[in-house]
MIBADREN-124260 format. One line per 8 residues: number of its first residue (from 1); their letters; for each residue x, y, z of N, C-alpha, C, CB. Coordinates in pm, 1 decimal. Each point is the difference from the previous one (the first is absolute). Glycine has a CB too. Layout:
% residues N
NUM = A = X Y Z X Y Z X Y Z X Y Z; ...
//
This chain:
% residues 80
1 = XXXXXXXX = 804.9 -261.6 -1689.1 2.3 126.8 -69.7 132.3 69.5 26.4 -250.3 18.9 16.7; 303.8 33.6 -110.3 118.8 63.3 -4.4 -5.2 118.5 93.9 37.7 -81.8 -231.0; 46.1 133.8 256.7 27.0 170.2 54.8 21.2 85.1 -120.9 129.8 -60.3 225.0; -225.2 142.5 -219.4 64.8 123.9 -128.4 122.0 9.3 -5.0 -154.5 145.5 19.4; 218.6 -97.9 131.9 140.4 59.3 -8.0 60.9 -75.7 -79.7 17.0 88.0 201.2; 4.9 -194.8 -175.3 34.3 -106.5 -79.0 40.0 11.7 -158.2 -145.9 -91.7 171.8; 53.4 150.8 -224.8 -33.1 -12.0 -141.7 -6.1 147.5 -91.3 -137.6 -221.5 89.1; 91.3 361.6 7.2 56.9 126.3 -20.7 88.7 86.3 69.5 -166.0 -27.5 -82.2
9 = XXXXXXXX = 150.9 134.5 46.6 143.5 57.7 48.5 -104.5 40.3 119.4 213.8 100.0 -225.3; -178.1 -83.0 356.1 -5.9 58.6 109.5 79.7 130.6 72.1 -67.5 -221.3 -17.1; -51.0 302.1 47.9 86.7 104.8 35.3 -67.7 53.0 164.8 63.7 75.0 -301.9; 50.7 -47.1 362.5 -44.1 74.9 156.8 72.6 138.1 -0.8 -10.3 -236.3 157.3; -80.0 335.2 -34.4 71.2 103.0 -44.1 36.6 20.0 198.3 -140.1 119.4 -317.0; 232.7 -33.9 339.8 -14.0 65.6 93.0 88.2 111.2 38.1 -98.2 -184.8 36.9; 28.8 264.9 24.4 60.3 132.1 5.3 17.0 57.2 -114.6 98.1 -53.9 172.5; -151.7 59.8 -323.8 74.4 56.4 -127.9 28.6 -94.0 -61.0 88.3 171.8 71.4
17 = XXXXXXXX = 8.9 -279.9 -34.5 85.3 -87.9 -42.2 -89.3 -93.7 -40.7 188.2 52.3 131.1; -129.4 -145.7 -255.8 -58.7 -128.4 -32.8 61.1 -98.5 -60.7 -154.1 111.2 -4.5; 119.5 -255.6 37.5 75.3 -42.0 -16.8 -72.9 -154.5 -109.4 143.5 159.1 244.7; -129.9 -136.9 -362.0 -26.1 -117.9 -55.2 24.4 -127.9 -5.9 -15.3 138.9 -58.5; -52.3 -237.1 19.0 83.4 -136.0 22.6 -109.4 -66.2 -193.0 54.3 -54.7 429.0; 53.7 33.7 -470.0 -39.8 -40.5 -174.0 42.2 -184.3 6.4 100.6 302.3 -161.3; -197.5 -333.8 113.9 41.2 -142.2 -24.1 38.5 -9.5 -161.6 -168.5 -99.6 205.7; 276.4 22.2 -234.4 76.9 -20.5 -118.4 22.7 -154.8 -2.5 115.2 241.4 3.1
25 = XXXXXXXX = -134.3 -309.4 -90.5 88.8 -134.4 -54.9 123.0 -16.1 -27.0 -155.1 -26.1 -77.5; 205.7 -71.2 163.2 153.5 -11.9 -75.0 -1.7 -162.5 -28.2 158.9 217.7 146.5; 20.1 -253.2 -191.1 -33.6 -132.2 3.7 0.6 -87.9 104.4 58.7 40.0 -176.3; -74.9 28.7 290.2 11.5 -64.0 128.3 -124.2 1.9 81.0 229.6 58.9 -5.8; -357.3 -4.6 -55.8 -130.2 11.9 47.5 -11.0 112.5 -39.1 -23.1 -134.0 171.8; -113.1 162.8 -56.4 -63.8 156.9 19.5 135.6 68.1 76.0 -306.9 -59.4 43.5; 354.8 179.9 -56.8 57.0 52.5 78.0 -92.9 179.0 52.3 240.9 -186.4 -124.2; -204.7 272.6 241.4 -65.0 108.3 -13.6 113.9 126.1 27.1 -239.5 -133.9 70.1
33 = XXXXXXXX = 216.9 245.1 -144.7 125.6 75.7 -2.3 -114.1 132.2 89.0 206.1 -97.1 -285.6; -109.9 112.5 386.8 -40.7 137.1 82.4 121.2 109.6 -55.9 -112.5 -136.0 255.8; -10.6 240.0 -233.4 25.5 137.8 -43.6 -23.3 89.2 104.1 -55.8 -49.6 -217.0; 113.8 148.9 293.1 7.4 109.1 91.4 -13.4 116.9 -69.7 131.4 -114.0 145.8; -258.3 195.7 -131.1 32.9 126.0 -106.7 -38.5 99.2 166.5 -106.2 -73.4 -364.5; 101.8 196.8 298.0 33.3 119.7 166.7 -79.0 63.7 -94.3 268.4 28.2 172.6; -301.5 87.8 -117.5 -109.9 91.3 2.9 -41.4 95.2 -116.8 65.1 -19.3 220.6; 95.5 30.9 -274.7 14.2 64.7 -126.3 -26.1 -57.5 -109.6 131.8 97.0 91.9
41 = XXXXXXXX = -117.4 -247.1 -83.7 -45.6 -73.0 -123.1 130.6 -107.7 -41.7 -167.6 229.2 -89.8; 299.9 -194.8 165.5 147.0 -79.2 -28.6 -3.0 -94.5 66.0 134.2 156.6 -35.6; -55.7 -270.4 -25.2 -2.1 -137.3 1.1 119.2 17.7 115.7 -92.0 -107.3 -272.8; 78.8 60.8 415.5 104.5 -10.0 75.5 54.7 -162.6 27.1 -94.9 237.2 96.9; 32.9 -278.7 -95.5 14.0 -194.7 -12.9 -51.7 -71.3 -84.7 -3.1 -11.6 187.6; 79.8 -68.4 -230.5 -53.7 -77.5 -72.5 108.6 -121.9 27.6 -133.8 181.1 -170.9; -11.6 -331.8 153.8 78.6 -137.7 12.3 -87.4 -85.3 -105.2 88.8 11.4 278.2; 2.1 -80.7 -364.8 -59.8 -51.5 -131.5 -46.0 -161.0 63.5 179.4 161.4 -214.8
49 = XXXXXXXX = -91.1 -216.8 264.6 -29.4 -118.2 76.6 -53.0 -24.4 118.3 135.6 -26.1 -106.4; -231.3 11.5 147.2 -74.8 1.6 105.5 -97.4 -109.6 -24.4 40.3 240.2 49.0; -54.6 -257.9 123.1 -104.9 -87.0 65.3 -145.7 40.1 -5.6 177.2 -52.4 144.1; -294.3 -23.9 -135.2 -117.1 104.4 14.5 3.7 59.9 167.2 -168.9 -147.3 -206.3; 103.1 247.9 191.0 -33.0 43.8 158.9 -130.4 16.9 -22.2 203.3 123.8 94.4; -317.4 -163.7 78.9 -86.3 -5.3 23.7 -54.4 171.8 16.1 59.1 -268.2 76.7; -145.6 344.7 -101.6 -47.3 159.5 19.2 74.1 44.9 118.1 -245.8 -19.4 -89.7; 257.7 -71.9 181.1 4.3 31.7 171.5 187.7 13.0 -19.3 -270.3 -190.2 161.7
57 = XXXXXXXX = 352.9 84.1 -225.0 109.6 -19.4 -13.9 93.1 159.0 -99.7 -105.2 -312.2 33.6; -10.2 361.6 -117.7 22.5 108.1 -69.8 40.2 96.2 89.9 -144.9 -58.7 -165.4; 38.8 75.7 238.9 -41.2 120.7 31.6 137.4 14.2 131.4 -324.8 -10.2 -84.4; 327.3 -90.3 153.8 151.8 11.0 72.8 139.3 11.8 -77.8 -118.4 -140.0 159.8; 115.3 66.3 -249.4 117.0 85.2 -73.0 -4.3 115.6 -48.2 47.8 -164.5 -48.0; -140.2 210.1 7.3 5.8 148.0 -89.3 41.2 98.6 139.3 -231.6 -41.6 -233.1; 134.3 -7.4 328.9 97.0 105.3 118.9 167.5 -34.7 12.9 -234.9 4.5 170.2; 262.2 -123.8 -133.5 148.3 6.1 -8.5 35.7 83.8 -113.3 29.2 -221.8 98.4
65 = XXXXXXXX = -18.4 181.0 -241.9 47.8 38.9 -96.5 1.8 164.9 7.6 -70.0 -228.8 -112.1; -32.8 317.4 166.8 23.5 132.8 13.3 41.3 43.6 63.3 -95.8 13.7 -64.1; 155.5 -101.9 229.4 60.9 24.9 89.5 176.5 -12.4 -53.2 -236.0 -77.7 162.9; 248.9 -72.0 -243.5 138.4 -3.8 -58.3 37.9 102.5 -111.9 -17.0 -237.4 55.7; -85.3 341.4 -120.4 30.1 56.5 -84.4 73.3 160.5 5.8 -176.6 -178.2 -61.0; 29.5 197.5 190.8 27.9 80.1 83.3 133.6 73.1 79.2 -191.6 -119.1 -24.1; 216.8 -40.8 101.5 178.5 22.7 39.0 81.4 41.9 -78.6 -4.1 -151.8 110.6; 5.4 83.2 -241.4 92.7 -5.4 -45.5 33.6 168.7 -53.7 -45.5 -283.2 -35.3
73 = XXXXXXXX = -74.2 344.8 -12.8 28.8 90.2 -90.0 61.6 120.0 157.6 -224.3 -74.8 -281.6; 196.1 50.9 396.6 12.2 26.5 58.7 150.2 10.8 73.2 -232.1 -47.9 -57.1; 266.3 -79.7 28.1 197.9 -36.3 13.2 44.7 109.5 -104.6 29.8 -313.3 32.8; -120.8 246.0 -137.7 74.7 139.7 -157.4 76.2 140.0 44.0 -239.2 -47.3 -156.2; 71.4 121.5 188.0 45.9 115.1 46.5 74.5 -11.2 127.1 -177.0 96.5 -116.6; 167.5 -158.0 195.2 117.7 46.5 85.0 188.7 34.9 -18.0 -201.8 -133.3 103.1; 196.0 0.5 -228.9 160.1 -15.6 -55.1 -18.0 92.7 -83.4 81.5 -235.3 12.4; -145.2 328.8 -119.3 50.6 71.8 -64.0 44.2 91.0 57.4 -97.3 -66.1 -133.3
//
């Protein structure tokens, strides 16, 4: 038996944040494109080519990803 994830789009949330993972066809197989959206509803990441990730594998990146997003906007304001 297949894995859903597999076959629909999957989504985890945490803290606000969420982070989708869409499965798409290309001509190179299944591929799955993750999406990072934040609290307001804006798309902060996005990767069209991607691997699948397991729920457990999600859910550790979406913390990185808000931690790398985090910094950064964070470097921002400091240099302006």
């Amino acid at each position: 038996m297949r894995q859903v994830a597999r076959t629909r789009q999957h989504v985890v949330k945490y803290n606000g944040w969420r982070l989708f993972q869409t499965p798409w066809d290309t001509d190179f197989g299944k591929q799955y494109a993750k999406c990072l959206v934040d609290p307001n509803g804006n798309e902060r990441f996005h990767a069209g080519y991607a691997d699948y990730c397991s729920h457990k594998e999600l859910r550790l990146l979406i913390r990185d990803l808000i931690r790398f997003v985090e910094k950064l906007e964070k470097d921002n304001d400091r240099h302006l």
